[in-house]
N, C-alpha and C positions, 0 to 999 in steps of 0.2 A: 504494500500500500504506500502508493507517492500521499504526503499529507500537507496539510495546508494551517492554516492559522485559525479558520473556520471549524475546521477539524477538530484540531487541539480543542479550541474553545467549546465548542460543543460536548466532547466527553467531559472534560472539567466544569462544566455545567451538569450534566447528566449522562453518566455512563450507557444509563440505557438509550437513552436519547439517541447518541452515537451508534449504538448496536443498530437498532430501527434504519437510521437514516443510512449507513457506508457498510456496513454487514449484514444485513435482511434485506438491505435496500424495499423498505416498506413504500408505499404510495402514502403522500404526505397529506391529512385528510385538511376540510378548511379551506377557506379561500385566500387570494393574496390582500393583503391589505392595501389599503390604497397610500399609506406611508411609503413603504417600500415599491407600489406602482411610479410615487411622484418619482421617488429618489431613480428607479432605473432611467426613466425617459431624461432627467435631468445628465443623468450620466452621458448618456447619447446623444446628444444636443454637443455636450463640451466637447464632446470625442469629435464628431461632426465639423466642430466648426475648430479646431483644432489641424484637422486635417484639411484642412481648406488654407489654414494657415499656410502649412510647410508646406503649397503647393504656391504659396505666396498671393493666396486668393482671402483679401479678409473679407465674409459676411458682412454687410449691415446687420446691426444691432435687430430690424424687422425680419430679415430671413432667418436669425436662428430662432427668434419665437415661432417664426411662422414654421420652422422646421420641428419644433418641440408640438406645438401644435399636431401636424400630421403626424407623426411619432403617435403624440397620444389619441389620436382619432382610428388610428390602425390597430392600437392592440389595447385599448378600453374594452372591457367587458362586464356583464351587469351582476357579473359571478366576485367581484373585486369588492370587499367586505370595506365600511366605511364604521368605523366603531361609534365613532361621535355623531350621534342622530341632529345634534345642529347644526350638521352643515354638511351640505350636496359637494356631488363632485366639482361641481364649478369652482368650489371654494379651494380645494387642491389642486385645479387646472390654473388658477391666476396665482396659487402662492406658488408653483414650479415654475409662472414664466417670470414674476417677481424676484426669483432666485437668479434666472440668469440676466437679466435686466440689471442687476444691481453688478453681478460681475462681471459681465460686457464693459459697462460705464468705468469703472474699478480700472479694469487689466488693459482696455483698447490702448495702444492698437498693436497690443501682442506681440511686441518683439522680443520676448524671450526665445532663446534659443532650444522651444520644442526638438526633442529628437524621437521621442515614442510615445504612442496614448496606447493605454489595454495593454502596455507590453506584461509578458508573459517571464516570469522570473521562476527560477530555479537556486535554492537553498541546498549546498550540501553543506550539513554542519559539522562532519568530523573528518573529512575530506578523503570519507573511502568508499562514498556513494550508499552508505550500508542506513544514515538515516539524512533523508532528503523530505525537501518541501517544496513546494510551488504555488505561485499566487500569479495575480495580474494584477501589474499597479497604473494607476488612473493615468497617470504623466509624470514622465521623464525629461528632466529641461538641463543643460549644460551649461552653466553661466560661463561668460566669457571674461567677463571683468574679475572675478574671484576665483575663476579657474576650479568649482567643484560642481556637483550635480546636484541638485535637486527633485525629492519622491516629493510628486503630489497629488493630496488625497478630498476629494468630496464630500463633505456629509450634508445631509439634506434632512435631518431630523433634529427637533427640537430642543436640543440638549447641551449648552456651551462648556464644553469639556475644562476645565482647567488645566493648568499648565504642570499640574504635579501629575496628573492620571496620564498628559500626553508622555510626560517623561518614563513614565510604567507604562506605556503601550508596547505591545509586541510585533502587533502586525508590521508597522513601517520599519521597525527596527530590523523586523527579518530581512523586508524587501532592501534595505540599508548592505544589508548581508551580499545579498542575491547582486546587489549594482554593485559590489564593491569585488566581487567576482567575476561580472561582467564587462569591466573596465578597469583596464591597464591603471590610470591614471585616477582611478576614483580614490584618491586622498583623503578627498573630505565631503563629504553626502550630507546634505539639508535635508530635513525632513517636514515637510510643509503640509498643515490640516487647512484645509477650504471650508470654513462655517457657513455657509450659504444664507443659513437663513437669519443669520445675525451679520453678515455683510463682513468678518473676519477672517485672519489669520493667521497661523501659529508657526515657528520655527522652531524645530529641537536640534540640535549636533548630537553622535553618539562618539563616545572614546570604544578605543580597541578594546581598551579591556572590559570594558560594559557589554559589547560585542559579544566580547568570547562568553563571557559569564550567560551571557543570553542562550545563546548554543549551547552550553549545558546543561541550562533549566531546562530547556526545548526537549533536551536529549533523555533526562528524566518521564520529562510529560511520555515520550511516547513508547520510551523503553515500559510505564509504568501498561499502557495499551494494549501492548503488545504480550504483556503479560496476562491481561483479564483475557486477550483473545484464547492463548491457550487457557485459561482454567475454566471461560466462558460465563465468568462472573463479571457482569453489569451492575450495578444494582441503581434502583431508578431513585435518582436526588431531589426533596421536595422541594421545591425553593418561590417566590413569588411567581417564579416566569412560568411557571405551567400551567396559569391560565391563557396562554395565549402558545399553546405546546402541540405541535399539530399531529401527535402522536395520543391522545389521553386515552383514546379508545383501547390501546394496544398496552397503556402504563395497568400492573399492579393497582398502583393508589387510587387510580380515574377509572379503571374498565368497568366496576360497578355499578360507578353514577354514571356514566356514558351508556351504559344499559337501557339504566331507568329514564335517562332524560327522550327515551324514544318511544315509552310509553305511555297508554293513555294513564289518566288518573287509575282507572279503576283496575287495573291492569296492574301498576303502580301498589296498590295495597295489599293485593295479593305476593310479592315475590316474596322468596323464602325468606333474602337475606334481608328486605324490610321487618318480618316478622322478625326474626329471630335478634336484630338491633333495637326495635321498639321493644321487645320483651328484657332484653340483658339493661338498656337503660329506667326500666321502670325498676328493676330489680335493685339496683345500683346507686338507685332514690330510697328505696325501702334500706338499705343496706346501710347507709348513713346516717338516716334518723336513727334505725335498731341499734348505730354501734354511739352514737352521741345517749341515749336509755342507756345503755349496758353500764357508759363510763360513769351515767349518776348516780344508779345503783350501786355499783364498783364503790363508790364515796361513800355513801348512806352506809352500806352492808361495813366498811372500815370505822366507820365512826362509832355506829353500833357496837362492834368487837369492842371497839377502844374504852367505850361508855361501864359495859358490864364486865371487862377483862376476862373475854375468850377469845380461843382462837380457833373453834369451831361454831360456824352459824345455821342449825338445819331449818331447813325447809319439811314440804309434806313427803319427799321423797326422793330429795338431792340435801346436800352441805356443801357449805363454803368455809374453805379454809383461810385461818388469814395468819400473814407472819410478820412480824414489825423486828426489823433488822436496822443498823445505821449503815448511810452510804456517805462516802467522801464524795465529791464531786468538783474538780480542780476551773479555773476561769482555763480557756480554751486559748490555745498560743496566739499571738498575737494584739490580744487585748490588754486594756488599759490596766481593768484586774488582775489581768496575769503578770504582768510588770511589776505590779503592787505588790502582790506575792513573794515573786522572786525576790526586791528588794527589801525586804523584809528578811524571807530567809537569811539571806547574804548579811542582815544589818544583826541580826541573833545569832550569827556565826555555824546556822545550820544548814545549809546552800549544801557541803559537802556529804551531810549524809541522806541526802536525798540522790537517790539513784534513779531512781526516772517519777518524772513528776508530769501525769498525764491529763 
């Protein structure tokens, strides 16, 4: 298996997740979101008029909308899931031509020294082919004046990353990897995020040695894979994101409820495992009032003993026995008590015959 950064991040999100999607290769249920509809056609628009550049042809600012445009008029479809019920597709047809509008205006008239868009990178990280990766990164620019290259990356989602998480980003880092393999001369590699929708930009530099160190976490990640493959242990991670997990029907935790959410009601109150969870939680209400009885009891039935001094209490056909012993009970390490203790020992000169003090 060639891997990718998607990859990675996918089992480290959810082992099973990974199993489903690159070793079952399951069909991913759910539709696409129109988040991720905006962000492709955006993608395609830059690439587009990118490539128009390096043929030394620059777009007006109107042909690449109008290009985004037919783009998204071709592969719109009513299958394309919109979460947020206030607002139509219109409203993420104008924030994607918004997005490149703003960095048309920004970048024109493009004379950065583009030399690949989508280009296709290859990661060997221990340089025996033995574990490799592969991505495609947005655009590849040469600057000429600083004599190093520049990854540059897209995003088109709502989320202004800060500059500590771009510095723990992995993906560009790898692609950092991949260009610096790919050229003689790649010295020194910018890594540049495109915030689209907040009209920003970010620069990271990586050192070698941040490099290397990366290549070996990498190498962990998938040495660690590679192991669940043979023992065939996934096991499926809950985490906020699985409501939005195009696997739930197939997960342990979700196959249940994905049952029921297909049922009628009445259908619905009949399943086993509905009964058999409404019965174990009525039980489980019963079970916590009986045991908060039991503990009143428990006191009554002691105080009793304590009152008439026994230490047998019968019933009409049970007893209860009761024992009154003294227990030490030390402040627990760490605490203010505990401190108070010890110095104290120590100040009565008994610290040393205390041999474990728990």
């Amino acid at each position: 298996m060639i891997y990718s950064h998607s990859r990675l991040s996918t089992y480290e999100q959810c082992p099973l997740k990974f199993k489903l999607t690159y070793i079952d290769k399951e069909e991913p249920e759910g539709e696409e979101s129109i988040e991720a509809f905006v962000g492709s056609r955006v993608h395609e628009a830059l690439e587009w008029l990118y490539k128009r550049v390096k043929m030394t042809v620059i777009p007006t600012k109107e042909q690449v909308l109008e290009h985004f445009e037919k783009l998204w008029k071709k592969n719109f479809h009513p299958a394309i899931k919109i979460n947020n019920p206030e607002f139509l597709a219109e409203h993420y047809f104008s924030k994607g031509k918004k997005f490149l509008e703003n960095y048309y205006d920004r970048y024109k008239p493009f004379n950065e020294n583009t030399i690949a868009t989508e280009k296709r990178v290859t990661i060997d990280l221990d340089g025996t082919g033995k574990y490799k990766l592969q991505g495609y990164i947005d655009r590849i620019v040469y600057n000429k004046e600083s004599r190093s290259y520049e990854i540059h990356d897209y995003k088109t989602n709502n989320q202004l990353k800060e500059r500590s998480d771009l510095e723990q980003d992995r993906q560009l880092a790898l692609y950092c990897i991949g260009v610096k393999s790919m050229y003689q001369d790649a010295h020194k590699v910018c890594l540049i995020w495109h915030f689209l929708a907040f009209d920003k930009e970010f620069c990271v530099f990586k050192t070698d040695k941040q490099l290397e160190q990366l290549k070996k976490e990498t190498i962990r990640v998938i040495q660690e894979i590679e192991r669940a493959k043979k023992s065939g242990k996934f096991p499926a991670s809950q985490t906020a994101l699985c409501d939005w997990c195009e696997y739930k029907s197939l997960c342990p935790q979700f196959k249940h409820e994905a049952e029921l959410d297909k049922m009628p009601i009445n259908e619905y109150m009949k399943d086993e495992g509905v009964k058999l969870v409404n019965k174990y939680a009525e039980f489980y209400s019963k079970k916590k009032d009986i045991e908060t009885e039991l503990e009143k009891i428990k006191e009554a039935v002691i105080e009793f003993a304590k009152k008439k001094g026994i230490d047998v209490v019968f019933g009409n056909n049970n007893k209860l026995s009761v024992k009154f012993s003294k227990k030490f009970k030390f402040p627990a390490k760490g605490t203010e008590e505990r401190q108070e203790l010890e110095s104290l020992l120590k100040k009565l000169k008994k610290w040393d015959d205390v041999t474990a003090l728990e």
